[in-house]
N, CA, C and O atoms as a GROMACS GRO file, in nm:
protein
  388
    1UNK      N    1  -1.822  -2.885   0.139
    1UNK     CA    2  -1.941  -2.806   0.108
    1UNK      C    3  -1.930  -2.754  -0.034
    1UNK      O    4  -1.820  -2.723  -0.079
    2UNK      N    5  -2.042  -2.743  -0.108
    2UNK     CA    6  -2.043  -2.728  -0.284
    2UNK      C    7  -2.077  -2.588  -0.219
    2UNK      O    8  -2.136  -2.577  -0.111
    3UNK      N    9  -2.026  -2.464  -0.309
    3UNK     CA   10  -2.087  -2.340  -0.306
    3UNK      C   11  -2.092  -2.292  -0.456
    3UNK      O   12  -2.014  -2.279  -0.550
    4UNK      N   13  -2.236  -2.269  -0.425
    4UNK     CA   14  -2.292  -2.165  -0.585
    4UNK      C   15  -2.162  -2.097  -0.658
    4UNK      O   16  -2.048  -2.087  -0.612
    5UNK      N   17  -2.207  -2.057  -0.775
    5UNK     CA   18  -2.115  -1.940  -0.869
    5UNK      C   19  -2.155  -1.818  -0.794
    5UNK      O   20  -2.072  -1.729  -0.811
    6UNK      N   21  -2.243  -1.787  -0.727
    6UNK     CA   22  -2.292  -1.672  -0.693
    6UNK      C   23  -2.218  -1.678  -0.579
    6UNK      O   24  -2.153  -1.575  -0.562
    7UNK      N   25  -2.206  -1.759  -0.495
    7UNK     CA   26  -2.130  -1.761  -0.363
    7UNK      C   27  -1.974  -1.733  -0.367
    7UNK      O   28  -1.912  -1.661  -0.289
    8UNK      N   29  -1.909  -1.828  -0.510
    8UNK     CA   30  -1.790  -1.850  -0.513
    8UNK      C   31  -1.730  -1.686  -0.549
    8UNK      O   32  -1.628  -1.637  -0.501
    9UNK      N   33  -1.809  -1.633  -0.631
    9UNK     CA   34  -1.818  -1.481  -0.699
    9UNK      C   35  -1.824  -1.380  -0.600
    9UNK      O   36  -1.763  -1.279  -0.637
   10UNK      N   37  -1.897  -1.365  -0.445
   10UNK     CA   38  -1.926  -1.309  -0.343
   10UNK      C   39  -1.796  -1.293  -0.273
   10UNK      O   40  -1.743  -1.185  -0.248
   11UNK      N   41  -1.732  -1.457  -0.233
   11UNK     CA   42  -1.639  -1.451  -0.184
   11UNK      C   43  -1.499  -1.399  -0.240
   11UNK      O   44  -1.404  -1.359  -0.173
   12UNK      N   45  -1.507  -1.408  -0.368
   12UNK     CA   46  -1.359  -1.356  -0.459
   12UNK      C   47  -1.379  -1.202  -0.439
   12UNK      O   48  -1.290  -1.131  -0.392
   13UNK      N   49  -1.488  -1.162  -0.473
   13UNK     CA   50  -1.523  -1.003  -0.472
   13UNK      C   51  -1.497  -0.971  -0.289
   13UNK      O   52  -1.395  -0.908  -0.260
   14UNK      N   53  -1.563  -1.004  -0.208
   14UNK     CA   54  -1.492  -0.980  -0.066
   14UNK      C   55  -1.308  -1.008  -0.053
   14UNK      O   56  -1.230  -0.926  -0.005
   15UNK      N   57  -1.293  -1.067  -0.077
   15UNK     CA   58  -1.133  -1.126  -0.086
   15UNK      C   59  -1.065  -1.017  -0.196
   15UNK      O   60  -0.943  -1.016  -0.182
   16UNK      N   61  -1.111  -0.921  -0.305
   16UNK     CA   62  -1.011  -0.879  -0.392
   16UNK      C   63  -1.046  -0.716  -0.273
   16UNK      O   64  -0.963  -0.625  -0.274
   17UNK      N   65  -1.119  -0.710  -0.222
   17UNK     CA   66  -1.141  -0.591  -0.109
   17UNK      C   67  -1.117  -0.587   0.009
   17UNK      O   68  -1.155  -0.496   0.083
   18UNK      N   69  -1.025  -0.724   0.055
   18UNK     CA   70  -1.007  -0.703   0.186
   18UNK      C   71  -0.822  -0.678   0.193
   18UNK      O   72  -0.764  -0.698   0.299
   19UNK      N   73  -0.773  -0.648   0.111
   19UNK     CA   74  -0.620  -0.618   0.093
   19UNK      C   75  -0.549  -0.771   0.153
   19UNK      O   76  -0.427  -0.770   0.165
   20UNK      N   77  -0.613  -0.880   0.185
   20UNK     CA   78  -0.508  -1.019   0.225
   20UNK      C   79  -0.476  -1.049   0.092
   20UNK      O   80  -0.514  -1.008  -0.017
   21UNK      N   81  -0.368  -1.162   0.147
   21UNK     CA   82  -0.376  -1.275   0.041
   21UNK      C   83  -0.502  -1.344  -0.008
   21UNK      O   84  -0.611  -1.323   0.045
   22UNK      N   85  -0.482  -1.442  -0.131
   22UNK     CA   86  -0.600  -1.489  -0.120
   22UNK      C   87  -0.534  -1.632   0.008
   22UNK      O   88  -0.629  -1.689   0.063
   23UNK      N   89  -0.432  -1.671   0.039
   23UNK     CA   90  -0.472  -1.766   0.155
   23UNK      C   91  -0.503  -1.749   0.275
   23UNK      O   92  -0.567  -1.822   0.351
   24UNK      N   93  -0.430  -1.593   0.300
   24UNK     CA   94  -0.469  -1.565   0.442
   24UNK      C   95  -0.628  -1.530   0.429
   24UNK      O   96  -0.692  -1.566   0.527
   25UNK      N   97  -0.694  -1.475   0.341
   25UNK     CA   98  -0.852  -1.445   0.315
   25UNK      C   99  -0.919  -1.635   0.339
   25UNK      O  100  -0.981  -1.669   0.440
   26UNK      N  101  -0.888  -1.719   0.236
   26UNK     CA  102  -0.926  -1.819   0.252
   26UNK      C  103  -0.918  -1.884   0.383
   26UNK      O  104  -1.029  -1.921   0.422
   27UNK      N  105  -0.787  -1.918   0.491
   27UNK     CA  106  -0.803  -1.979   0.598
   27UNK      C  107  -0.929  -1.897   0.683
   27UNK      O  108  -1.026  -1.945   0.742
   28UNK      N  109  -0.877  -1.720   0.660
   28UNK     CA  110  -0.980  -1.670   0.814
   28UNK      C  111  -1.187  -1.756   0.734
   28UNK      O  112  -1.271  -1.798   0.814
   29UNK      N  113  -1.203  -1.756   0.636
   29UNK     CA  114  -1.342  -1.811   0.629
   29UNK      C  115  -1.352  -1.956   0.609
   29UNK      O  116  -1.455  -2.020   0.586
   30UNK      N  117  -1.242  -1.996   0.620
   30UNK     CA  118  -1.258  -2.180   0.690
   30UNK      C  119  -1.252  -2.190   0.524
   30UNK      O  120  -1.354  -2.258   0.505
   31UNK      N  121  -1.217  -2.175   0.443
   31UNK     CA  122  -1.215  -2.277   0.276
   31UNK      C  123  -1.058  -2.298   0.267
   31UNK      O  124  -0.965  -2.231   0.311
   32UNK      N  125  -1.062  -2.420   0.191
   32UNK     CA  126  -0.918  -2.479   0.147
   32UNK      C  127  -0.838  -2.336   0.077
   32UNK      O  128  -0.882  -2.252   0.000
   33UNK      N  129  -0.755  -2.345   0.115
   33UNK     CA  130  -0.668  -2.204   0.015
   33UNK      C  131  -0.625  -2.305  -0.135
   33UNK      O  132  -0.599  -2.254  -0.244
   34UNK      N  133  -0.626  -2.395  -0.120
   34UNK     CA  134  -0.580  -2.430  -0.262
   34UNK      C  135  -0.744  -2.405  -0.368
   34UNK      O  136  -0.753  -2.374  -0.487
   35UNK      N  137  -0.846  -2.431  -0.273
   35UNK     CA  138  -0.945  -2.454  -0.398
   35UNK      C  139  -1.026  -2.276  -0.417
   35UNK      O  140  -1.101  -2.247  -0.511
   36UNK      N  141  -0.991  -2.193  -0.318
   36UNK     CA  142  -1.017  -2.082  -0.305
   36UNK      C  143  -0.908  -2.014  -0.439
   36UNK      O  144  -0.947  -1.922  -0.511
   37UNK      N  145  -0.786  -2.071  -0.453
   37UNK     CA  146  -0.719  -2.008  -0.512
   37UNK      C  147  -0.761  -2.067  -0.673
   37UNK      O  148  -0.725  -2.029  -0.785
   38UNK      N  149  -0.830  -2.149  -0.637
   38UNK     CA  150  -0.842  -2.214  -0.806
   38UNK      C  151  -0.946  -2.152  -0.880
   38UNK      O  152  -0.956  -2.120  -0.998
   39UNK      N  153  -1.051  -2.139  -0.744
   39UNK     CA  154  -1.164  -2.010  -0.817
   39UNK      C  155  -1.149  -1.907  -0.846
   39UNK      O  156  -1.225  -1.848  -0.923
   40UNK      N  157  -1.030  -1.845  -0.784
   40UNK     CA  158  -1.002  -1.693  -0.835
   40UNK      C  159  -0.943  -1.747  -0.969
   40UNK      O  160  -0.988  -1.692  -1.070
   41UNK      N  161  -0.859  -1.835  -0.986
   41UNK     CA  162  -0.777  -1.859  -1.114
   41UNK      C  163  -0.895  -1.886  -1.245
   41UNK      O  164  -0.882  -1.855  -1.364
   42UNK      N  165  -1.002  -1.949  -1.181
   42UNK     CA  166  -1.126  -1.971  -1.290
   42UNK      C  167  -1.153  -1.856  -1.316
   42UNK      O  168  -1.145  -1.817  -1.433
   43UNK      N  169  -1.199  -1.754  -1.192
   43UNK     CA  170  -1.293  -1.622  -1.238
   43UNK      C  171  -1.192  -1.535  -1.304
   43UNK      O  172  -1.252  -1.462  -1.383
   44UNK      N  173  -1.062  -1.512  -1.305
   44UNK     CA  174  -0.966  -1.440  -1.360
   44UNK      C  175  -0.968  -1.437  -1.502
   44UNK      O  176  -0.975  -1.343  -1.581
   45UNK      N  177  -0.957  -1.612  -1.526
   45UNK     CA  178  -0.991  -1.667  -1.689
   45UNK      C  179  -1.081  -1.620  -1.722
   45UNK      O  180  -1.056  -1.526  -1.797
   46UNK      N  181  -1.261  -1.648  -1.691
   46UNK     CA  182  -1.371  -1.580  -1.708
   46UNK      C  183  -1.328  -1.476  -1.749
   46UNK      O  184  -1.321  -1.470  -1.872
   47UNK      N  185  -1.276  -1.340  -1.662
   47UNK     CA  186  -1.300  -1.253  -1.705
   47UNK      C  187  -1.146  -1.165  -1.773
   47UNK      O  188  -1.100  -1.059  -1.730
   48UNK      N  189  -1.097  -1.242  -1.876
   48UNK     CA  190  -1.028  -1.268  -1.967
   48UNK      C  191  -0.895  -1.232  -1.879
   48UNK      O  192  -0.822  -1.135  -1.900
   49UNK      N  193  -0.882  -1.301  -1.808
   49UNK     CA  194  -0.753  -1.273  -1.714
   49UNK      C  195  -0.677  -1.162  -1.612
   49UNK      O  196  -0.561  -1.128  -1.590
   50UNK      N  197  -0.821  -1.121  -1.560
   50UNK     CA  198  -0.836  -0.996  -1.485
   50UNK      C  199  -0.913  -0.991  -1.358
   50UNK      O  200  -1.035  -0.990  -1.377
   51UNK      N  201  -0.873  -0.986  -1.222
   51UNK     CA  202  -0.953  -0.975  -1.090
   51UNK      C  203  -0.899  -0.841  -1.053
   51UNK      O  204  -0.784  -0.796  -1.054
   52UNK      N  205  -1.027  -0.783  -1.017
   52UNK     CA  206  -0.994  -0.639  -0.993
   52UNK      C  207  -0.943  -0.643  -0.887
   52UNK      O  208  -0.995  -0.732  -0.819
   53UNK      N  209  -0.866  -0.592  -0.837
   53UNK     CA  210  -0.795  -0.592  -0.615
   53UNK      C  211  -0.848  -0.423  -0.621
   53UNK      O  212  -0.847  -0.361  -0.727
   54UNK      N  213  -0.874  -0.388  -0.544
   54UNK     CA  214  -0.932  -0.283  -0.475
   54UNK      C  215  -0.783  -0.252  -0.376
   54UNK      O  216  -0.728  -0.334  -0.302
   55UNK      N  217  -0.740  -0.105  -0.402
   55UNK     CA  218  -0.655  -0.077  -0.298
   55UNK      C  219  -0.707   0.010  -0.202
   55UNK      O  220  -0.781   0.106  -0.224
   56UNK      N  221  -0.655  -0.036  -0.070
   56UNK     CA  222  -0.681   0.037   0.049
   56UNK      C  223  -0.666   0.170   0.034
   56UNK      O  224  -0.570   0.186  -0.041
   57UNK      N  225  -0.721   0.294   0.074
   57UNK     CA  226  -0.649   0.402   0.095
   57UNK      C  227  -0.563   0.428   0.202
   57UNK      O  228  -0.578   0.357   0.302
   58UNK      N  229  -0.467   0.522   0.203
   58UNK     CA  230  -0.383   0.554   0.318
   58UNK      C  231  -0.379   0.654   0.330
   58UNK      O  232  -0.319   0.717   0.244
   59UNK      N  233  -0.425   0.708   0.412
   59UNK     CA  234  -0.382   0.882   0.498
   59UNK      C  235  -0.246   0.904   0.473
   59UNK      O  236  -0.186   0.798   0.487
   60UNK      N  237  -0.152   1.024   0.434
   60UNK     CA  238  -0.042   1.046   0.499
   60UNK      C  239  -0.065   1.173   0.477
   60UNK      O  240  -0.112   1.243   0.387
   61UNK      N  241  -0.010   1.187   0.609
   61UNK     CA  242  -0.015   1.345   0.614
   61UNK      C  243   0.070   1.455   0.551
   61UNK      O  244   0.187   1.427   0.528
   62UNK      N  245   0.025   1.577   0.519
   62UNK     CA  246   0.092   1.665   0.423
   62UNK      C  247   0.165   1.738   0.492
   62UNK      O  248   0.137   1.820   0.580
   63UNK      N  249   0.324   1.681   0.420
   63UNK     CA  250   0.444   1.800   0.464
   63UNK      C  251   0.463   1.863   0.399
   63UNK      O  252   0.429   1.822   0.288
   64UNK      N  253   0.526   2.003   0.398
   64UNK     CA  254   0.523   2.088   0.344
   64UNK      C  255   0.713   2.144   0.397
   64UNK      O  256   0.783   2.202   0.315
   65UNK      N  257   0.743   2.126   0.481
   65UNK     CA  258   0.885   2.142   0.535
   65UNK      C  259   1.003   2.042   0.569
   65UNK      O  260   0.954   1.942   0.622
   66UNK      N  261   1.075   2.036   0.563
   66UNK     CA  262   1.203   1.952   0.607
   66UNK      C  263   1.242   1.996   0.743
   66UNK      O  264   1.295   2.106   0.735
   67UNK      N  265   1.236   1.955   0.852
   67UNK     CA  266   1.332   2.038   0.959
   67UNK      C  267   1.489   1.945   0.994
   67UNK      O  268   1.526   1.829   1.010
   68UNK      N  269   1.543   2.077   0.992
   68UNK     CA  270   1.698   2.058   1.006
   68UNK      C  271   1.703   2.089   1.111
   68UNK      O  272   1.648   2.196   1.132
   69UNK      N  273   1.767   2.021   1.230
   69UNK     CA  274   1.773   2.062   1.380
   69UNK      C  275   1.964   2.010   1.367
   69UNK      O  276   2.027   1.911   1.327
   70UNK      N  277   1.994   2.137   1.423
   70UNK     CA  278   2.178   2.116   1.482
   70UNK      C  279   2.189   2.166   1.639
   70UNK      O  280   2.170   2.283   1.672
   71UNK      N  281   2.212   2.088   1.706
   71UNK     CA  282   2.181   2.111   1.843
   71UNK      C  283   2.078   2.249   1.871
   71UNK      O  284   1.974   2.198   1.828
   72UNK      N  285   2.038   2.379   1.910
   72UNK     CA  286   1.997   2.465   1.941
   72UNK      C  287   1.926   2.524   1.804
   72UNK      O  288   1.821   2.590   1.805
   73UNK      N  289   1.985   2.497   1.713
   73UNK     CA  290   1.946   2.545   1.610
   73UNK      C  291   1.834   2.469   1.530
   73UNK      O  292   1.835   2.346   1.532
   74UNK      N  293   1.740   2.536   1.462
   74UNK     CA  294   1.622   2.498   1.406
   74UNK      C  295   1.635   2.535   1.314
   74UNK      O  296   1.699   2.641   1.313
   75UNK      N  297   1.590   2.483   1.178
   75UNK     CA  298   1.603   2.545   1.066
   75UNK      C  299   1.434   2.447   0.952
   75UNK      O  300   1.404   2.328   0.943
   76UNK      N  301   1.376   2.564   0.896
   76UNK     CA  302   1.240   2.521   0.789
   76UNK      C  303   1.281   2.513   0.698
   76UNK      O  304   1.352   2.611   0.674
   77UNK      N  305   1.277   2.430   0.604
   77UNK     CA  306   1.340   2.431   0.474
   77UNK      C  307   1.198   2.364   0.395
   77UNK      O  308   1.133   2.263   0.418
   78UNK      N  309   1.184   2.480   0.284
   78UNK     CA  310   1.053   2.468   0.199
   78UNK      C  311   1.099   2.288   0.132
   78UNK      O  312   1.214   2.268   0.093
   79UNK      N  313   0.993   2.175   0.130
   79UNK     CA  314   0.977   2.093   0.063
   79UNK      C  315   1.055   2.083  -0.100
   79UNK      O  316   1.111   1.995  -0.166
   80UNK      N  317   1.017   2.240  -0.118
   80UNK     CA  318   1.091   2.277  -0.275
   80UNK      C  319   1.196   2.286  -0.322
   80UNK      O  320   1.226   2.283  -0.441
   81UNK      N  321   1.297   2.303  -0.186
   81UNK     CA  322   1.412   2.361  -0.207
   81UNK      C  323   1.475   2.239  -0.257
   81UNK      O  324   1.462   2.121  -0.224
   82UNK      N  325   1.561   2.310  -0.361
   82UNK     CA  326   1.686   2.248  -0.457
   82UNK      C  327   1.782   2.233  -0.418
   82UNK      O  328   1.833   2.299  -0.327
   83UNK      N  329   1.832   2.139  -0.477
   83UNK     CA  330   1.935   2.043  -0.432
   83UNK      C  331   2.080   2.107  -0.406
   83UNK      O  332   2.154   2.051  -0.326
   84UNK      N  333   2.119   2.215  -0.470
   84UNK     CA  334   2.190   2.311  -0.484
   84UNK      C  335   2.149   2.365  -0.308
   84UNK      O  336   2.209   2.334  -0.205
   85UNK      N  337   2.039   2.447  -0.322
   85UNK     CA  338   2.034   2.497  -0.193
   85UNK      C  339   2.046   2.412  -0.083
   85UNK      O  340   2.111   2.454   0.013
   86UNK      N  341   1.984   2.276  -0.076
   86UNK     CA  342   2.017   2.223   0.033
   86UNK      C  343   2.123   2.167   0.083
   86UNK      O  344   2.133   2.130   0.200
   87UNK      N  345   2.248   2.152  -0.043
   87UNK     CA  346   2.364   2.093   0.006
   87UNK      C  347   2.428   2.302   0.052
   87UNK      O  348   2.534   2.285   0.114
   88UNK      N  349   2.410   2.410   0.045
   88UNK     CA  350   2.473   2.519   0.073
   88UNK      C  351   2.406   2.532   0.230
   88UNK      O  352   2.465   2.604   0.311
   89UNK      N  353   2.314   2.477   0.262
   89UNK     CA  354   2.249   2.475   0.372
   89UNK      C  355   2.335   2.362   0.514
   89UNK      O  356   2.363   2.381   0.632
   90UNK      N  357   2.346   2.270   0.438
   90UNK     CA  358   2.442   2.151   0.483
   90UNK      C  359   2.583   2.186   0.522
   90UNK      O  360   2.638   2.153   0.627
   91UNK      N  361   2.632   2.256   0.425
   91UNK     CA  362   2.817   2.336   0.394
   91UNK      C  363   2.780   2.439   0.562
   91UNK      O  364   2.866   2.456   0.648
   92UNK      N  365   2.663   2.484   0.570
   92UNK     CA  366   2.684   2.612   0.659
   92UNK      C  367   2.677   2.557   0.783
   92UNK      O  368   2.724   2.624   0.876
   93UNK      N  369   2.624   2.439   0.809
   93UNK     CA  370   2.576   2.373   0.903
   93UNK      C  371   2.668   2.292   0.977
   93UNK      O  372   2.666   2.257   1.095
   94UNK      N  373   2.774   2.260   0.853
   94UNK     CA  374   2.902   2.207   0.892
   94UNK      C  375   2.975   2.303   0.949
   94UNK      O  376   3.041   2.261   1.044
   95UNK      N  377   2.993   2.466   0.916
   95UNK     CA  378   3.072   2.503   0.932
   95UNK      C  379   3.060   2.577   1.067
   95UNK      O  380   3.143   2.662   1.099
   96UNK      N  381   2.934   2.535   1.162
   96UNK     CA  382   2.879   2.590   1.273
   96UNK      C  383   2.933   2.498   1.386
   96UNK      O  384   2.898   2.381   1.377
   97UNK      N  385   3.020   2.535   1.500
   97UNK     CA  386   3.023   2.440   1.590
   97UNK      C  387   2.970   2.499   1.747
   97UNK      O  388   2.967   2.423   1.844
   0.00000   0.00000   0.00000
């Protein structure tokens, strides 16, 4: 099947937004991955050697604490704390049986 510049351009722009490869993008819509990959390599040239990829966003959630658990014991330790403090935190933790 011949597909337009407008088509071939549709599909690269879906494909730089769907976070695949371009072969795993190419097999799921049935086109050769070699000639799928040759159009991105054309439109790249076109546009002086540049396809934009769109990155996914990712949630992660905001920590704000470290927890130190020693059997019974619980301990919050601010995100901030220095390295200094957390190895004096460690020393005490050892010295707990």
């Amino acid at each position: 099947m011949n597909y337009s510049s407008e088509e071939k351009a549709r599909l690269i722009k879906e494909w730089s937004q769907s976070g695949q490869s371009a072969w795993a993008y190419a097999k799921e819509k049935g086109l050769v991955p070699q000639t799928f990959a040759r159009w991105a390599s054309e439109r790249k040239k076109a546009n002086g050697g540049f396809i934009r990829i769109h990155q996914r966003k990712i949630t992660i959630p905001s920590v704000s604490v470290i927890l130190i658990e020693k059997e019974d014991l619980k301990i919050k330790v601010p995100l901030a704390t220095g390295v200094e403090d957390l190895k004096t935190i460690f020393q005490a933790l050892g010295a707990i049986k």
